[in-house]
C-alpha positions, -999 to 999 in steps of 0.1 A, spaced: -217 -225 -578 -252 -238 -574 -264 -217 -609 -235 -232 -626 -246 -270 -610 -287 -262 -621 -270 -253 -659 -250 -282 -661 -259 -319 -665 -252 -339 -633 -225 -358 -649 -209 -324 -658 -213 -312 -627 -192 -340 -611 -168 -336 -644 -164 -299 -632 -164 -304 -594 -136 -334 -602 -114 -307 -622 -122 -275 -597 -117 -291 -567 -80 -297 -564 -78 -263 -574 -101 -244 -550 -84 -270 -523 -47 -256 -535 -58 -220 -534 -71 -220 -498 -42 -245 -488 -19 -213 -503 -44 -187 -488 -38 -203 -452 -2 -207 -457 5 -174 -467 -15 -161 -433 10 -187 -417 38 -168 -432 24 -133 -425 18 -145 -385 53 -162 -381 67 -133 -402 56 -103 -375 66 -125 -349 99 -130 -360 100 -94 -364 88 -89 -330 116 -112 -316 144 -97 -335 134 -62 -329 133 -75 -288 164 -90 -298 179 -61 -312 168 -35 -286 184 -45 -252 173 -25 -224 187 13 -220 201 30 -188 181 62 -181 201 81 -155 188 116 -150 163 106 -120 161 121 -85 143 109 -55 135 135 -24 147 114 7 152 139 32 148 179 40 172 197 18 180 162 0 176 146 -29 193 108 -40 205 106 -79 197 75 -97 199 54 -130 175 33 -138 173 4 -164 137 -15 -170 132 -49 -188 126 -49 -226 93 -41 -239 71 -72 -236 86 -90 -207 70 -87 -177 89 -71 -146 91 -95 -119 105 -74 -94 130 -41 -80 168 -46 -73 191 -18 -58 224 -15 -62 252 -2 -36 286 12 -48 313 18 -27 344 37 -26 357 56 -49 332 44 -70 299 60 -84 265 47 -96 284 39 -130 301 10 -116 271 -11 -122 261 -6 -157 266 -43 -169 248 -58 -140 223 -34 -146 216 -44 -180 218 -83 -171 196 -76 -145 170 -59 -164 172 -82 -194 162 -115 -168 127 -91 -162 141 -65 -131 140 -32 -128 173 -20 -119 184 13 -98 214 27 -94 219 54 -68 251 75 -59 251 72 -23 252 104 -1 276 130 -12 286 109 -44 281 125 -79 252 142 -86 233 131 -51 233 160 -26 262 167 -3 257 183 32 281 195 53 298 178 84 306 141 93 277 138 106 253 139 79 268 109 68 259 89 98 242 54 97 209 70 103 211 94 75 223 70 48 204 40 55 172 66 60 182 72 23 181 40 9 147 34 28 133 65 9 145 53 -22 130 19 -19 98 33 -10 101 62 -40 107 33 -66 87 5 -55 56 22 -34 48 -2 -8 60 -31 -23 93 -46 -12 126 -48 -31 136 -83 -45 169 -76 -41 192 -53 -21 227 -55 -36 261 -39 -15 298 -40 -28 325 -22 -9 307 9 13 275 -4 -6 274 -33 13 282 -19 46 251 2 43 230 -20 27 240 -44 61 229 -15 80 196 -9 64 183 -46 65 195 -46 104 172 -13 112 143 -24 79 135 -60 80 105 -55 57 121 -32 35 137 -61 7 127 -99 3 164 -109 -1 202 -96 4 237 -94 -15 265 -86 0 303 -83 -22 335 -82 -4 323 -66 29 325 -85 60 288 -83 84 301 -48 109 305 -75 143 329 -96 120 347 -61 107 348 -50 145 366 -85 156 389 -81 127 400 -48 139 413 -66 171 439 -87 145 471 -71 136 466 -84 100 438 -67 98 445 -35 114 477 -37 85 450 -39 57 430 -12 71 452 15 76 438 39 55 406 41 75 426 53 103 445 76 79 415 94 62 404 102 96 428 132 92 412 162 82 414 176 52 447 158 40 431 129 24 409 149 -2 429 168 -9 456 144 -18 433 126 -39 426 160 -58 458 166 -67 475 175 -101 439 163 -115 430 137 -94 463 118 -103 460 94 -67 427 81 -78 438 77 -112 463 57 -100 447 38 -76 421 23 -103 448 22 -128 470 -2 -108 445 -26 -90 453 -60 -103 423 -77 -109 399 -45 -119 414 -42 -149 395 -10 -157 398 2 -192 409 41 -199 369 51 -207 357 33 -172 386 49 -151 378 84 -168 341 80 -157 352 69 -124 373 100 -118 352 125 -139 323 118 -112 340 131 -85 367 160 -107 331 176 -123 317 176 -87 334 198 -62 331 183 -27 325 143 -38 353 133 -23 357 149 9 319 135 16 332 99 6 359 100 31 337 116 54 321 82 58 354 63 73 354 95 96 318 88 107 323 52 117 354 65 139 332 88 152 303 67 167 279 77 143 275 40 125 262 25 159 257 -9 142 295 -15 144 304 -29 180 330 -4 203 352 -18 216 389 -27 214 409 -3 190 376 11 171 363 17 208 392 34 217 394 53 183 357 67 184 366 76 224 393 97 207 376 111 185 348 122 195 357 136 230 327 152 245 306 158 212 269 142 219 263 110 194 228 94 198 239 57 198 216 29 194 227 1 216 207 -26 199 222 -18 166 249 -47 167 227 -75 175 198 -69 154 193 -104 134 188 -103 98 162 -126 90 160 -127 54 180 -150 30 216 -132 31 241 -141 -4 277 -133 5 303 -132 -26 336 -130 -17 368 -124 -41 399 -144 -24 424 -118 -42 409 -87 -18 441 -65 -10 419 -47 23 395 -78 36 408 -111 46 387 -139 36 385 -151 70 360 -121 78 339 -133 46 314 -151 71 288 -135 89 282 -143 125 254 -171 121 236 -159 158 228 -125 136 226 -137 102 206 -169 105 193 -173 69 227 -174 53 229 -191 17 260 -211 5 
């Protein structure tokens, strides 16, 4: 440019400058737009392709929680590029399996958590020992503690999530590990005081007779088992407000028909609380007199302070109003124990 200025007279160098400009001025104008373009075009591409990959179950973990035992999980982590804030477990209950979460699992992890899913004790692919015993309240909440510290080191949960049985241990395990999760959610399962008071109503005692019934031995499973799991089948097919579609009731009964002994260890949790071996329900009155029964002479190691340990931490309760087994009026915790209750 300054050769072509030294060649040229000046007023032909203000000619040229006067007829070049505009154009040197629209080809960097285009040059910067098109790296405009370029930018915004990869970063549409980046939020499309986050877009179009939502976050994926893995469910073929395992976590050692005690001798001889091992806790299977799923697992689902935030998208790639957003930032987990955080770990949430998730309880199932009965008959259920870890399955029974897959769409909260994938809202969950989609807002930035990661999200695990266990079977509980003796559920699906999780170990099953022998004996009512080994599905006391200090062997199952033990395994959620050794969970929580295989997933999230020595960091606490964010979450701790029950439903059904879920929520009866995850009461449990906040009671006897105050620093083991920064908040709690209980669905549909009344604080284990509450149950034990509503145990001392005959409306209550109606809903609940199957508890008493499964403490039979042997019958119940087996029942359930029959002619290819037909009870359970029927008992998911006919619940009102489930509404399970054929694929999610063939999960639900595949977990427990391709594992030989899943069912008996489910109902061997109703026979442990009748038992005295979930000391953080109260005895007394008919559950008193039913674990006095029931166990005889057999030695249980009872905690005492069990029932009035206070939860501390900032306790969610969601309650369906349509529950066939729970009456709402057990929905509300006793505020002495849970003082942190949220609306």
């Amino acid at each position: 440019w300054q050769r072509l200025a030294k060649r040229s007279t000046p007023m032909a160098g203000v000619a040229l400058f006067h007829s070049l400009g505009p154009l040197a001025m629209g080809l960097a104008l285009c040059g910067r737009l098109r790296r405009l373009k370029q930018r915004h075009t990869i970063h549409a591409a980046a939020s499309a392709s986050s877009a179009l990959l939502p976050p994926k179950i893995s469910k073929q973990h395992f976590a050692p929680v005690a001798p001889g035992v091992r806790i299977h999980y799923a697992q689902c982590l935030p998208p790639q590029g957003k930032d987990e804030i955080g770990t949430i477990i998730l309880l199932h209950g009965f008959p259920d399996y870890h399955g029974s979460w897959w769409k909260q699992m994938l809202a969950l992890a989609t807002a930035g958590y990661r999200v695990v899913a266990p079977d509980l004790r003796g559920y699906g692919l999780s170990s099953r020992p022998l004996g009512v015993e080994s599905y006391s309240e200090a062997a199952v909440v033990g395994d959620v503690a050794a969970l929580a510290k295989h997933v999230c080191g020595p960091k606490k949960l964010s979450l701790l999530v029950g439903h059904d049985w879920g929520a009866f241990v995850a009461w449990a395990t906040v009671a006897k590990f105050p620093q083991l999760s920064e908040r709690l959610a209980i669905l549909n399962v009344p604080h284990p005081v509450r149950f034990a008071e509503g145990l001392e109503t005959g409306q209550q005692l109606r809903k609940s007779w199957y508890v008493f019934a499964f403490q039979v031995p042997m019958l119940p499973e087996r029942l359930f088992e029959l002619f290819d799991f037909a009870l359970l089948r029927r008992v998911l097919e006919t619940d009102p407000d489930a509404q399970l579609s054929r694929e999610v009731i063939k999960e639900h009964v595949d977990s427990f028909a391709s594992n030989p002994g899943a069912m008996r260890a489910a109902i061997n949790y109703y026979r442990a609380v009748l038992r005295g071996f979930w000391p953080c329900v109260p005895q007394r009155g008919i559950l008193g007199a039913a674990q006095q029964l029931l166990r005889g002479n057999s030695p249980t190691a009872l905690d005492t302070e069990a029932p009035d340990r206070v939860i501390k931490i900032p306790v969610q309760v969601i309650w369906g109003r349509r529950d066939r087994y729970l009456g709402l009026e057990l929905a509300e915790p006793p505020r002495a124990l849970v003082p942190n209750l949220r609306p």
